[in-house]
N, C-alpha and C positions, 0 to 999 in steps of 0.2 A: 492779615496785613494791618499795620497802624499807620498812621500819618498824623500828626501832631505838629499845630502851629499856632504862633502867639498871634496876638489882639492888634501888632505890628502889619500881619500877612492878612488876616480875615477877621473882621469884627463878627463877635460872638452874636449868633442867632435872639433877637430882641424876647422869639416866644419861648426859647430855651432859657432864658436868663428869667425870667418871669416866673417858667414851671420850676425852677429852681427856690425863687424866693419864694411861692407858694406852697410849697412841701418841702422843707427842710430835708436835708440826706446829709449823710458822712461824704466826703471827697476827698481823694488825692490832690498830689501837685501832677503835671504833667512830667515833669521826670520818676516819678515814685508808679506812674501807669508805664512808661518805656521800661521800666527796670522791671516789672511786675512782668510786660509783654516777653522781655528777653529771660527772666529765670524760668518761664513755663515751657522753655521750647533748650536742647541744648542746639540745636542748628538754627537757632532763629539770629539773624544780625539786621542792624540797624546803619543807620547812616544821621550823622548832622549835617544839614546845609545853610551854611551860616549861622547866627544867633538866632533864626526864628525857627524854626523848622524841621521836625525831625521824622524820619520816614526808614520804618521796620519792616521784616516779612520771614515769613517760615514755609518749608515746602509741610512741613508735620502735619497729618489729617486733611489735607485737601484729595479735593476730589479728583481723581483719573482722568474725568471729563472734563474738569473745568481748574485748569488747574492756574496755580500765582505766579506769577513772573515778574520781574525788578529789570529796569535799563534806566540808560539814562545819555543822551547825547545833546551836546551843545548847551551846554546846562538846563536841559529838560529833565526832569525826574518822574519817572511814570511807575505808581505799581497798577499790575491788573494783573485781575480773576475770574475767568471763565475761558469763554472761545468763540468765535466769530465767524458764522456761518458762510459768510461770505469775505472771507479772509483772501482769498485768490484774486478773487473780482479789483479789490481793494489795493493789493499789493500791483498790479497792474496800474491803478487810476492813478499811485502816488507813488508808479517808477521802482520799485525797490523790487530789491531779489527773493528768488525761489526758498531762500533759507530766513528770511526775515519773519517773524512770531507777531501776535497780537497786539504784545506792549510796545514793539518796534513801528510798527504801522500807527498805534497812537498816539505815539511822539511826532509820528511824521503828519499824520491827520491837525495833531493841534500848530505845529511848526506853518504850515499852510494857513489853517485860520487865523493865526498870528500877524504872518508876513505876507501873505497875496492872497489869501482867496475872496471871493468877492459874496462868499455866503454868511450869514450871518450862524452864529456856535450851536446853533437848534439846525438848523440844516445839514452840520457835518456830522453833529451826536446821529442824526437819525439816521444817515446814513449806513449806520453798525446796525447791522441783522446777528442776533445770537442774544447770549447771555452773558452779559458782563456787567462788571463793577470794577471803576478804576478810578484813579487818583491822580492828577498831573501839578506838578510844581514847576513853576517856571523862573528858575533862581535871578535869570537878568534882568527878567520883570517884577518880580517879584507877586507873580500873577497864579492862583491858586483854580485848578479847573477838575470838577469831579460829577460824574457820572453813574446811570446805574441804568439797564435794560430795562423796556418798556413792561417784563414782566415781571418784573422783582425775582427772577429766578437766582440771582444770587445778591445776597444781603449786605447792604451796608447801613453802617449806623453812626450818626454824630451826636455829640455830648459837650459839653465845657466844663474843664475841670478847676479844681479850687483855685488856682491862680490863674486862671479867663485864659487858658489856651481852647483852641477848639480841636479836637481828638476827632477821627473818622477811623473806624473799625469793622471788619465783616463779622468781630464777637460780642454780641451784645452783653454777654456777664463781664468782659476783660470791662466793656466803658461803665456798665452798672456800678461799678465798684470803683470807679475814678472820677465820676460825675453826678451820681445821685440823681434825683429826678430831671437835671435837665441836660437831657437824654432823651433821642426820638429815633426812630426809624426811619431812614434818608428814603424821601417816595420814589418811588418805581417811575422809570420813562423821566426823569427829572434830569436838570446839570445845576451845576452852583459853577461861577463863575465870576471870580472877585472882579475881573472887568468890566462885568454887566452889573453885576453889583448885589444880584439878588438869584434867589430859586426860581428857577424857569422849567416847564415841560415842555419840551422841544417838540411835540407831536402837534403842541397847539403854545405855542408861546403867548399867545396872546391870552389866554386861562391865567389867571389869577391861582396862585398856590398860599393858600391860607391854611394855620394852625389851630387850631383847638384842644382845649387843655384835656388830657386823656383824664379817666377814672381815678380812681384812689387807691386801686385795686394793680392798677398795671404799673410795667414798672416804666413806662414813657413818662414824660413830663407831657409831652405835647405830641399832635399828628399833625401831620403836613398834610394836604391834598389838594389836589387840582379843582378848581370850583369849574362848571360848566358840565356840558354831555361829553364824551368820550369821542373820540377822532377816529372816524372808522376810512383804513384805506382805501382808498375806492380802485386802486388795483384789485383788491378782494372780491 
């Protein structure tokens, strides 16, 4: 899955833009990586949502278990990838039916944090037990909301390409090759949330998420990680 938005929707990560100017690479434009994402797949299609925003997916080589799904209601646009353990529980707290799927339930999870819930976006991220990676665009807001499970069980990855769009990928070689070193591996148990403004881990938002410039050896520009001890449930 891709998701690709201009500098309009999401200002480009400060430590990505850095491991960029610190280690020179080749780059794409942001449409020469959508074209690149669409010629590798023939079932792969894409969507534009307005002038900033463009958002791909292919069912090709996904996994059985954890598989990609695309919806999109009341100008929400959701992709996600995996599956959610507690998908039942869920469909029950936010009213919807026996046939509604994962990416259905997270449109309807962020529509709530949006317009009534009185939780703040770390509280309803954690609410999701399973493995997933997902991407929400909110075209009336123009509000950009992305997530990934507390175990990195399924992979996401952001980069900015030559003309400062910022790109979010589950294929680390498709963004290699459209953003050159800056490029990182989006942290596990994290949300990004243009309304909050910054990278938050929802298990402890109050943790501090800081970058350091990766090796010369790897192909990251930077890593992200949660500063502090680890958050242990105490249901456990």
């Amino acid at each position: 899955m891709l998701g690709v938005f201009s500098s309009s929707i999401v200002s480009p990560p400060e430590e990505l833009v850095a491991a960029g100017s610190r280690t020179p690479s080749p780059k794409t434009t942001a449409a020469t990586l959508l074209n690149r994402f669409l010629d590798s797949s023939a079932s792969a299609v894409s969507l534009q949502v307005g002038d900033d925003a463009h958002l791909a997916f292919t069912h090709d080589n996904q996994s059985p278990l954890l598989p990609r799904s695309f919806a999109v209601k009341d100008e929400i646009f959701c992709l996600f990838e995996g599956a959610l353990d507690n998908l039942g529980r869920l469909k029950q707290q936010y009213g919807l039916g026996k046939s509604a799927n994962e990416v259905v339930l997270v449109i309807e999870a962020y529509k709530a944090l949006r317009d009534r819930a009185p939780y703040p976006p770390s509280h309803v991220v954690g609410h999701l037990a399973g493995d997933f990676a997902f991407v929400v665009f909110d075209k009336s807001t123009s509000t950009l909301f992305v997530a990934t499970d507390q175990f990195g069980k399924v992979p996401l990855y952001w980069g900015i390409t030559a003309d400062g769009y910022v790109a979010f990928a589950n294929d680390a070689e498709l963004l290699k090759g459209a953003c050159g070193k800056s490029l990182a591996s989006f942290p596990q148990g994290c949300f990004y949330s243009t309304a909050v403004g910054e990278l938050k881990c929802y298990e402890n938002p109050k943790n501090k998420v800081t970058a350091v410039p990766a090796t010369e050896e790897e192909i990251w520009g930077a890593k992200f990680m949660v500063e502090g001890p680890a958050v242990v449930d105490p249901t456990k």
